[in-house]
C-alpha positions as CSV (number, residue, x, y, z in Angstrom):
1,X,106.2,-25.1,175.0
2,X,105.2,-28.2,177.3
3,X,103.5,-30.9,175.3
4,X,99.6,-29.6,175.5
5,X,98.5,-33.4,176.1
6,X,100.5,-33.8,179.1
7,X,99.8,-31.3,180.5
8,X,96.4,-32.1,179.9
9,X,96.5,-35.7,181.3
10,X,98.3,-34.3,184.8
11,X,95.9,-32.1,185.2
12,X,92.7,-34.4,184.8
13,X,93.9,-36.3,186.9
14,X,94.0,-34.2,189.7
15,X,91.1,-33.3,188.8
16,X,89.5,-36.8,188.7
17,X,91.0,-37.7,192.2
18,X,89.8,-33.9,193.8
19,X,86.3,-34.9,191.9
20,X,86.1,-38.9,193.7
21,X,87.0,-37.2,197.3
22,X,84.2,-34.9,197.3
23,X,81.5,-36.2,195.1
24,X,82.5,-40.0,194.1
25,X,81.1,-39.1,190.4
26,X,83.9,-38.0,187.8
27,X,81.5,-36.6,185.0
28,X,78.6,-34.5,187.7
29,X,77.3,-31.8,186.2
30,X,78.8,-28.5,188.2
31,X,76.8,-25.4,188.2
32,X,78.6,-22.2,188.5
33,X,77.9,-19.8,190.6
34,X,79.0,-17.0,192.5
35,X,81.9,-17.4,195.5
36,X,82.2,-21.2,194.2
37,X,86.0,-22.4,194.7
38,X,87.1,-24.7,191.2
39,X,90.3,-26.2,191.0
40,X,90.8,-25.6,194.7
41,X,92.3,-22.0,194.4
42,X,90.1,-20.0,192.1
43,X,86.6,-18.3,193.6
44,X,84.1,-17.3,190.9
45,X,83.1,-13.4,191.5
46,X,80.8,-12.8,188.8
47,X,80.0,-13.6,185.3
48,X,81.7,-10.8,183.4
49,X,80.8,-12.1,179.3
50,X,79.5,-14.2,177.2
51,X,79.6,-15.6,173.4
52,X,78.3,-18.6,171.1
53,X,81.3,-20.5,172.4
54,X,82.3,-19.6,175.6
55,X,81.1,-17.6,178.7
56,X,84.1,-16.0,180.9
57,X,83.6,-15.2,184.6
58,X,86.2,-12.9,186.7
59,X,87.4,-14.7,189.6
60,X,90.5,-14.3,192.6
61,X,93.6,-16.6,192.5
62,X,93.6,-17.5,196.1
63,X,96.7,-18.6,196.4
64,X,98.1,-15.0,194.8
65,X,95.6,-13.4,197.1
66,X,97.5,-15.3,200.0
67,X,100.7,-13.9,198.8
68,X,99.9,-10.3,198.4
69,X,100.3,-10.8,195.1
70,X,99.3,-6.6,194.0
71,X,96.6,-8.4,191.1
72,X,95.3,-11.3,192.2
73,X,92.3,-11.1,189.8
74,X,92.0,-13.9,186.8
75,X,89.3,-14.2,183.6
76,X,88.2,-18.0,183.3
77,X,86.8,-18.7,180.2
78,X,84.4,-22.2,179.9
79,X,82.6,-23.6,177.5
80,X,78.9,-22.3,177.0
81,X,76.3,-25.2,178.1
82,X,75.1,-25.2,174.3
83,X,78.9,-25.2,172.9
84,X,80.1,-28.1,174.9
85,X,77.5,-30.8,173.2
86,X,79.6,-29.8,169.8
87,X,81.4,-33.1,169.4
88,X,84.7,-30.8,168.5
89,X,84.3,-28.7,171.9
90,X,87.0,-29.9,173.5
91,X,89.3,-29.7,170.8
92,X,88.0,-26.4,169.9
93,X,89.7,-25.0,173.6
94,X,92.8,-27.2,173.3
95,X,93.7,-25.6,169.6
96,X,92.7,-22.2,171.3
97,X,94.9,-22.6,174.3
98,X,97.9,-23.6,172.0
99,X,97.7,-20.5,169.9
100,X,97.8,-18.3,172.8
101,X,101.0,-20.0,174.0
102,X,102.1,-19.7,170.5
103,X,101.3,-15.8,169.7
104,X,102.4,-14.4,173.4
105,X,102.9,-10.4,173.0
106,X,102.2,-7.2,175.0
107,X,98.8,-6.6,173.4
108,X,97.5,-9.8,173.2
109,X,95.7,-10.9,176.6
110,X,98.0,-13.7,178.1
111,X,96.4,-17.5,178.9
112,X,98.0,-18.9,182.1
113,X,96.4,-23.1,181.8
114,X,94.0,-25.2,180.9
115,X,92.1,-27.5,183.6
116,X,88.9,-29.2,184.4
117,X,86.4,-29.2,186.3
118,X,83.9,-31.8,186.4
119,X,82.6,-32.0,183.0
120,X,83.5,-28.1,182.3
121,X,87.2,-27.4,181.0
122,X,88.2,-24.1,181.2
123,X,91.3,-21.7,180.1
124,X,92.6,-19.4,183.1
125,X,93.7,-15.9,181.6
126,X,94.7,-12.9,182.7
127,X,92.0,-10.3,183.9
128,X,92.0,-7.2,181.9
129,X,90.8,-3.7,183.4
130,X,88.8,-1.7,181.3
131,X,85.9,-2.2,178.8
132,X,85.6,-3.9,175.4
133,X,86.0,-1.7,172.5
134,X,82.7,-1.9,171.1
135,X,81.1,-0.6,174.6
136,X,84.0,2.5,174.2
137,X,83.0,3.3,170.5
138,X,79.2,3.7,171.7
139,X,80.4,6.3,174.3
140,X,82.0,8.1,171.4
141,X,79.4,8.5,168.9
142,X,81.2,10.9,167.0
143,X,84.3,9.2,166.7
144,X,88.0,9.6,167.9
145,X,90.6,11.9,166.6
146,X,92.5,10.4,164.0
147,X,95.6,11.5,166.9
148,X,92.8,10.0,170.0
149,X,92.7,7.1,168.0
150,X,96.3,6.3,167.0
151,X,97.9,4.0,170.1
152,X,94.9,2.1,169.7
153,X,94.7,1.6,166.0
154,X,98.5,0.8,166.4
155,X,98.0,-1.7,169.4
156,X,95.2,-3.8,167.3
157,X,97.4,-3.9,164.5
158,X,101.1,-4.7,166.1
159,X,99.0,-7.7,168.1
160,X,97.8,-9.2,164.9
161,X,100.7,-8.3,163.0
162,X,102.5,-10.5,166.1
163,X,100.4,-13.4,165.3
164,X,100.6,-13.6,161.1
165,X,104.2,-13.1,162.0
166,X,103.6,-16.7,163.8
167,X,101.4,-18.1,161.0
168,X,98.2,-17.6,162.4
169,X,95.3,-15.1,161.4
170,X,92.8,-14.3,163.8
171,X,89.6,-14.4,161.6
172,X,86.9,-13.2,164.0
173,X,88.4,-9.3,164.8
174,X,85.9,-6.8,165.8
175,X,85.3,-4.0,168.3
176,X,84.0,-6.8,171.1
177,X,87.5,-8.5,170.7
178,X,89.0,-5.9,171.7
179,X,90.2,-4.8,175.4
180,X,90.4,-0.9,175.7
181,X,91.7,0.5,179.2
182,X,91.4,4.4,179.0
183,X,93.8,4.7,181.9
184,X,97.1,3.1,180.1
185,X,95.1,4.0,177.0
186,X,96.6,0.5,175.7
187,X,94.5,-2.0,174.0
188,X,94.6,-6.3,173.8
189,X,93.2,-8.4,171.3
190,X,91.6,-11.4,172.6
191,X,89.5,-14.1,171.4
192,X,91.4,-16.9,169.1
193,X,88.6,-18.9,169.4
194,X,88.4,-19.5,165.4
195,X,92.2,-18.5,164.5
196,X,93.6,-20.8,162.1
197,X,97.4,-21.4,161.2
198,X,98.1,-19.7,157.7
199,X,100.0,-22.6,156.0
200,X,98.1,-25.3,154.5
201,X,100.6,-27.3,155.4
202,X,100.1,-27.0,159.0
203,X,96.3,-26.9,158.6
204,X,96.2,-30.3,157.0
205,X,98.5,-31.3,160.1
206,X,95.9,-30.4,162.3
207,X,92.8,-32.8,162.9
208,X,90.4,-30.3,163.7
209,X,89.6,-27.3,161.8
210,X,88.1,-24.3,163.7
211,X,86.9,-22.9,160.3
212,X,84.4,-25.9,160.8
213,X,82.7,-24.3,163.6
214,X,81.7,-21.3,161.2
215,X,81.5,-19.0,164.6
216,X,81.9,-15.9,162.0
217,X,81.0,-12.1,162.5
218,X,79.3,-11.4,159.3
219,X,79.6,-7.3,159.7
220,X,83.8,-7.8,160.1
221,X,84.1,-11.0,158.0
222,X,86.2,-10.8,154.5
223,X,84.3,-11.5,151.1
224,X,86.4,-14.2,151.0
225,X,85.9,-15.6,154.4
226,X,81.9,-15.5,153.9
227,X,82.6,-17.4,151.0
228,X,84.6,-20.6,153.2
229,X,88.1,-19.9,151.1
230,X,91.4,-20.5,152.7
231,X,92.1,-17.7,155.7
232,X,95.1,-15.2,154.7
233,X,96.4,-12.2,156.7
234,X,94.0,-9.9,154.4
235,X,91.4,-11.6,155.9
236,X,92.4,-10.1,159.4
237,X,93.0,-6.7,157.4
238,X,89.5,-5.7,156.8
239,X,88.2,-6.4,160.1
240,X,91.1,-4.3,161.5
241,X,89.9,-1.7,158.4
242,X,86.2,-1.9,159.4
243,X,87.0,-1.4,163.3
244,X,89.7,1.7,162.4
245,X,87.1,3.6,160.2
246,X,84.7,2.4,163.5
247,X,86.8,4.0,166.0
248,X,87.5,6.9,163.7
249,X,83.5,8.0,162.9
250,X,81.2,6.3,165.3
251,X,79.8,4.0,162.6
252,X,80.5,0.5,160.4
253,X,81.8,1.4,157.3
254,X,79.2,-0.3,155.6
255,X,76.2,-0.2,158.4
256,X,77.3,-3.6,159.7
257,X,76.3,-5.1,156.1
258,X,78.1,-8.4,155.0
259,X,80.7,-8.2,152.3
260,X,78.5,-9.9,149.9
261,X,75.8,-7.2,150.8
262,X,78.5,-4.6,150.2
263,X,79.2,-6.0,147.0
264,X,75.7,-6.7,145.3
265,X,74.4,-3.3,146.5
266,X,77.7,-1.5,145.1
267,X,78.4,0.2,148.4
268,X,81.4,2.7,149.3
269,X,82.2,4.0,153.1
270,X,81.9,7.8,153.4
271,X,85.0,9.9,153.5
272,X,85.8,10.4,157.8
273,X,85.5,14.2,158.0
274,X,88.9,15.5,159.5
275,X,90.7,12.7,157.8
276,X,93.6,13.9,155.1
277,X,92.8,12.3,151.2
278,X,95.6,9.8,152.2
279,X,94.3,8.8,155.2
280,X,91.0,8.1,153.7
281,X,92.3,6.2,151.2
282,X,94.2,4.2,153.0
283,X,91.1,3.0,154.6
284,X,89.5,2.2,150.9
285,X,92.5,0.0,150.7
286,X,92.0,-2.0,153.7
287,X,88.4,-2.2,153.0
288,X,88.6,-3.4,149.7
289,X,86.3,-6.3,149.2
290,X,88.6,-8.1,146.6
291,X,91.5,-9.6,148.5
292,X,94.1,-8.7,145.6
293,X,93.1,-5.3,145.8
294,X,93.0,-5.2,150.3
295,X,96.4,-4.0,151.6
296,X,98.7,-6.8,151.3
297,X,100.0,-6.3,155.7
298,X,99.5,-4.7,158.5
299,X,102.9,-3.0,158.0
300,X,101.8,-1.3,154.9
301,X,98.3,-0.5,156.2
302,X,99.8,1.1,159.7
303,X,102.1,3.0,156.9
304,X,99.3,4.0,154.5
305,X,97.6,5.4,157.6
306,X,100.3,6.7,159.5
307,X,102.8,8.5,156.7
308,X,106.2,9.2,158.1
309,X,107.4,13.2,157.8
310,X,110.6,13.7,155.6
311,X,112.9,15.2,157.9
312,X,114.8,16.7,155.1
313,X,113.0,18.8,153.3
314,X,109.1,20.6,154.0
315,X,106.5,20.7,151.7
316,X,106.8,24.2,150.8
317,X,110.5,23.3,149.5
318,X,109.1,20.4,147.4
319,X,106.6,22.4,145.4
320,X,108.8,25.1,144.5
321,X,111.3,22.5,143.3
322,X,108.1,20.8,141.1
323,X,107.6,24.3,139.7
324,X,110.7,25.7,138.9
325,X,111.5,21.8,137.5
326,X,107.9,21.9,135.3
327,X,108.9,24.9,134.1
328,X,112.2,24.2,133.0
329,X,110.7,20.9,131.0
330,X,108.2,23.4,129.7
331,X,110.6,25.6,128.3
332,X,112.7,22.9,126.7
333,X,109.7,21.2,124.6
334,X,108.5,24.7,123.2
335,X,111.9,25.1,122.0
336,X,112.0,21.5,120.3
337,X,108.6,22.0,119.2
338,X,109.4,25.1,117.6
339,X,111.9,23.7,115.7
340,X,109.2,20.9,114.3
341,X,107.0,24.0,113.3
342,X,109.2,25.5,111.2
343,X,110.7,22.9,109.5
344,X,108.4,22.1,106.3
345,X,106.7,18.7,106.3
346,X,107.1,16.7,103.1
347,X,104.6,15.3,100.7
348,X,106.0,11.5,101.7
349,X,106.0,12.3,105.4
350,X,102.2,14.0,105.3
351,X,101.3,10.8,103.3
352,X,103.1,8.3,106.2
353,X,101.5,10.3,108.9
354,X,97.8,9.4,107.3
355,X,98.3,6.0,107.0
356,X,99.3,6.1,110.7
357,X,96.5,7.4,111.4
358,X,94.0,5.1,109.1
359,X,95.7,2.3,110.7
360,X,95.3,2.6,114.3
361,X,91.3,3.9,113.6
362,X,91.2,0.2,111.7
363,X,92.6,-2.0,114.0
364,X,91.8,-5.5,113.4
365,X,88.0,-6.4,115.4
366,X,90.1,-10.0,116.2
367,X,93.0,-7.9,117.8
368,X,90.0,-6.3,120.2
369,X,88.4,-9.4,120.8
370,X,91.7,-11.0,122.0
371,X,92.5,-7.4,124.4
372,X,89.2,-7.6,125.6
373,X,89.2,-11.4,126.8
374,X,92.4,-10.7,128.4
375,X,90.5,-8.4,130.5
376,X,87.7,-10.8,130.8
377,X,90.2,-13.6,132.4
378,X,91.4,-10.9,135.0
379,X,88.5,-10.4,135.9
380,X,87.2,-14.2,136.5
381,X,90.6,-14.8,138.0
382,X,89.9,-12.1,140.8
383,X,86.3,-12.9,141.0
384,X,84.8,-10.3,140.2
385,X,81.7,-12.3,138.4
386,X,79.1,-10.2,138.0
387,X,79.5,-7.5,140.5
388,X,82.7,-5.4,141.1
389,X,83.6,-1.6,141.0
390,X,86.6,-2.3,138.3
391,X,84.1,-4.3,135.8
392,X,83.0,-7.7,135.6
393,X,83.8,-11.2,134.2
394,X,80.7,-11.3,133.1
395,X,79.9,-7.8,131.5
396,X,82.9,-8.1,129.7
397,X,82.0,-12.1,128.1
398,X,79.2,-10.1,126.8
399,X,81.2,-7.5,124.8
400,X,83.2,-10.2,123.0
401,X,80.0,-12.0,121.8
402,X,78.6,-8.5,120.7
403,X,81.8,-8.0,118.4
404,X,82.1,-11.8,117.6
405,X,78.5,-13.7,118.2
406,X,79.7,-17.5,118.9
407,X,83.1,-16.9,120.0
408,X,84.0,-20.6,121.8
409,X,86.3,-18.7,124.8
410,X,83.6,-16.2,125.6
411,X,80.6,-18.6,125.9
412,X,83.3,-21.1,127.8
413,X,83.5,-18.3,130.3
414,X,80.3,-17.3,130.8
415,X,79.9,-21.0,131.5
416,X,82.9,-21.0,134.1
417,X,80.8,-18.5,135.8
418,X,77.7,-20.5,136.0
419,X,79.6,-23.3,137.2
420,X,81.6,-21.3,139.9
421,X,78.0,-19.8,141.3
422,X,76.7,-23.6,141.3
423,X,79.3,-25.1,143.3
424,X,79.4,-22.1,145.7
425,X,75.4,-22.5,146.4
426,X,76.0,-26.7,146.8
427,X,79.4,-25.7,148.9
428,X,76.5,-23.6,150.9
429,X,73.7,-26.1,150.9
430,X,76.7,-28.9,152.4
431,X,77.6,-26.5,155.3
432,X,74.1,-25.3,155.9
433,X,75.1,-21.7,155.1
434,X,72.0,-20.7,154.2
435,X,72.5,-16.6,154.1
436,X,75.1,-17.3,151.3
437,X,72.6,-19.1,148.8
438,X,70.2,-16.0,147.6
439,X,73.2,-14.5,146.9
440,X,74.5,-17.5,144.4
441,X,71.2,-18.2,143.0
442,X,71.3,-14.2,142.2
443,X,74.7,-14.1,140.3
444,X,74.0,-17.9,138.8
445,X,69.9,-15.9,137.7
446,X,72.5,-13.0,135.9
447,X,74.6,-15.3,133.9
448,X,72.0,-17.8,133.0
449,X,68.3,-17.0,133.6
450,X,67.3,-20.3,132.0
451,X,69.9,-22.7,133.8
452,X,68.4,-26.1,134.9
453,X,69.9,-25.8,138.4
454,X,68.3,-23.1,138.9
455,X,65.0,-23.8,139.8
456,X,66.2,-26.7,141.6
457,X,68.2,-24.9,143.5
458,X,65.2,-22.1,144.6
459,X,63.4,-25.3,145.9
460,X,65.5,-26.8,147.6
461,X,66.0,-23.5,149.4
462,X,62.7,-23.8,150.2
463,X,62.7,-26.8,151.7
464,X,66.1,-26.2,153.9
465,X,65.6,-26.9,157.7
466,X,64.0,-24.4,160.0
């Protein structure tokens, strides 16, 4: 790939000489507007979307027009008005513009060059035909066929599978970054806007941090992506979960709640009518809020979703090879318990098999304690505080100190929770993440009604910028 700041430099200059010969003032202010030529060979047709960052307009490459060329038809994406007085705008397009060179593949929508014009910089891409996805779900209230919906489902996922392939996780997918043409009935992903690179390595190389610009989609956003942790390919894995069970019913699993939401109120997506168990479950998996418990790839969710046939042998085979396979075990441990029945059981044996029994009904309380806080650190290593479907770090401190009052690991965890809650809500305050706090103050209320930071914390809520 050419060196992006070259490329950059050759191309504002042009632009700065094109700018002196017609106007004499480098930085003007241009105002776009239909049939408007930029960059001497593009003419803006119409403005054709718009988001927090960027506003794209469809527009014809003259010079393919002048060729014959049989699509002559680009997508120029610029910076909104509001976006571009972020002091990391610029950069923010650059880093985009390099991971679309970077993550080039059939179903991702292909970026031709960056220019300028004036003071707007803008990416030229190619012009897709058909509609976003979220405009085709709406037509389809009721949801595709699970068979309907399959080139799609496998188009979103081999595009981002492409790109965590190339270290780089997408971290804003939803229905409206998706391209849909019914016609070819194939799909792109678009919209790196906020894609990070996957290695910390290579994020710590790079000045700017897109996560910075916190441009999330609440409804599609990982747990752990509302929370500001590091991005990870599971991350992409329940937006692609949340738009498959989407696509599938007509509705957000979780009626376009946040993953915190989802967690606090304990909810579960309903079961997608026409969908096998398996199927269904594969879709818990993806959608697990817990990112140890999410499906690991996009491999392995395509495969949960998707289960290849045996060729070899059909179902009807394999269940009369269970049966005829139980039975046959069956038989064998009557006959061996038989055997045990009839042989008499001795006075020393009867007497073993009691103590046996006494035993395990008397296991040591500090041999419970110490299974129980095993548990207990599983559960604060995964998170799962004070809400969670498989228990809690919390419920589970409070077991131990009902069996042993004062034991010094349980009370140290309960404060590990506090403190985890604490930093969170100052993490929040810092990055003026305001939706997050209630939800902190809430878990840090649970553990600790009668912490000092808590109060603090409620007022200074309070008093948070409006």
């Amino acid at each position: 790939m050419e060196n992006v700041k070259s490329v950059l430099k050759e191309q504002f200059d042009k632009t700065r000489q094109g700018s002196a010969r017609h106007s004499g003032h480098q930085s003007k202010e241009r105002v776009l507007k239909p049939g408007q030529v930029i960059h001497e060979h593009y003419r803006l047709l119409k403005e054709i979307g718009k988001g927090g960052m960027g506003v794209v307009w469809k527009a014809i490459d003259l010079i393919q027009q002048q060729g014959d060329a049989r699509d002559c038809y680009v997508a120029l994406k610029f910076l909104t008005q509001d976006f571009k007085e972020h002091p990391d705008a610029l950069k923010a397009l650059v880093r985009e513009f390099q991971r679309y060179q970077r993550v080039t593949h059939p179903n991702i929508i292909k970026t031709h060059d960056l220019y300028r014009f004036g003071n707007n910089y803008f990416l030229a891409m190619e012009f897709l035909k058909g509609i976003p996805l979220n405009k085709f779900i709406k037509s389809h209230k009721n949801g595709l066929s699970l068979k309907k919906a399959e080139p799609i489902i496998k188009d979103m996922a081999h595009a981002l599978a492409h790109a965590h392939q190339e270290g780089i996780a997408h971290l804003d997918f939803k229905p409206a970054n998706v391209f849909y043409n019914p016609d070819t009935k194939r799909a792109k992903v678009i919209d790196f806007g906020i894609a990070r690179p996957l290695t910390r390595a290579e994020r710590n190389e790079t000045q700017f941090d897109p996560g910075s610009l916190g441009a999330l989609t609440d409804a599609y956003a990982s747990y752990e992506m509302l929370l500001g942790l590091e991005p990870d390919p599971r991350d992409d894995i329940y937006g692609l979960a949340c738009v498959t069970y989407e696509l599938l019913s007509g509705n957000h699993p979780f009626n376009n709640k946040k993953a915190i939401e989802v967690e606090y109120e304990n909810l579960s997506p309903k079961p997608i009518k026409g969908l096998k168990h398996q199927q269904n479950k594969a879709l818990l998996h993806g959608l697990a809020l817990e990112r140890d418990e999410r499906t690991a790839t996009v491999d392995e969710f395509l495969a949960e979703l998707f289960p290849e046939k045996s060729p070899l042998i059909g179902g009807d085979i394999i269940i009369l090879i269970i049966v005829i396979l139980t039975g046959f075990f069956a038989w064998g441990y009557f006959k061996t318990q038989q055997k045990t029945i009839d042989k008499p059981v001795t006075q020393e044996e009867q007497g073993l098999q009691e103590d046996v029994a006494r035993l395990a009904e008397q296991k040591p309380q500090q041999a419970q304690v110490a299974e129980l806080l095993k548990e207990c650190q599983k559960h604060l290593d995964a998170k799962r505080l004070t809400t969670g479907r498989r228990g809690t770090a919390l419920a589970c401190y409070q077991e131990v100190l009902k069996r042993e009052p004062g034991n010094a690991e349980a009370l140290d965890g309960l404060q590990q929770i506090e403190r985890r809650y604490q930093l969170w809500a100052e993490n929040a305050f810092k990055n003026q993440q305001w939706h997050k706090i209630p939800f902190y103050l809430k878990g840090l209320e649970l553990v600790n009604p009668q912490s000092p930071i808590l109060n603090d914390l409620r007022e200074r809520l309070k008093k948070r910028p409006r």
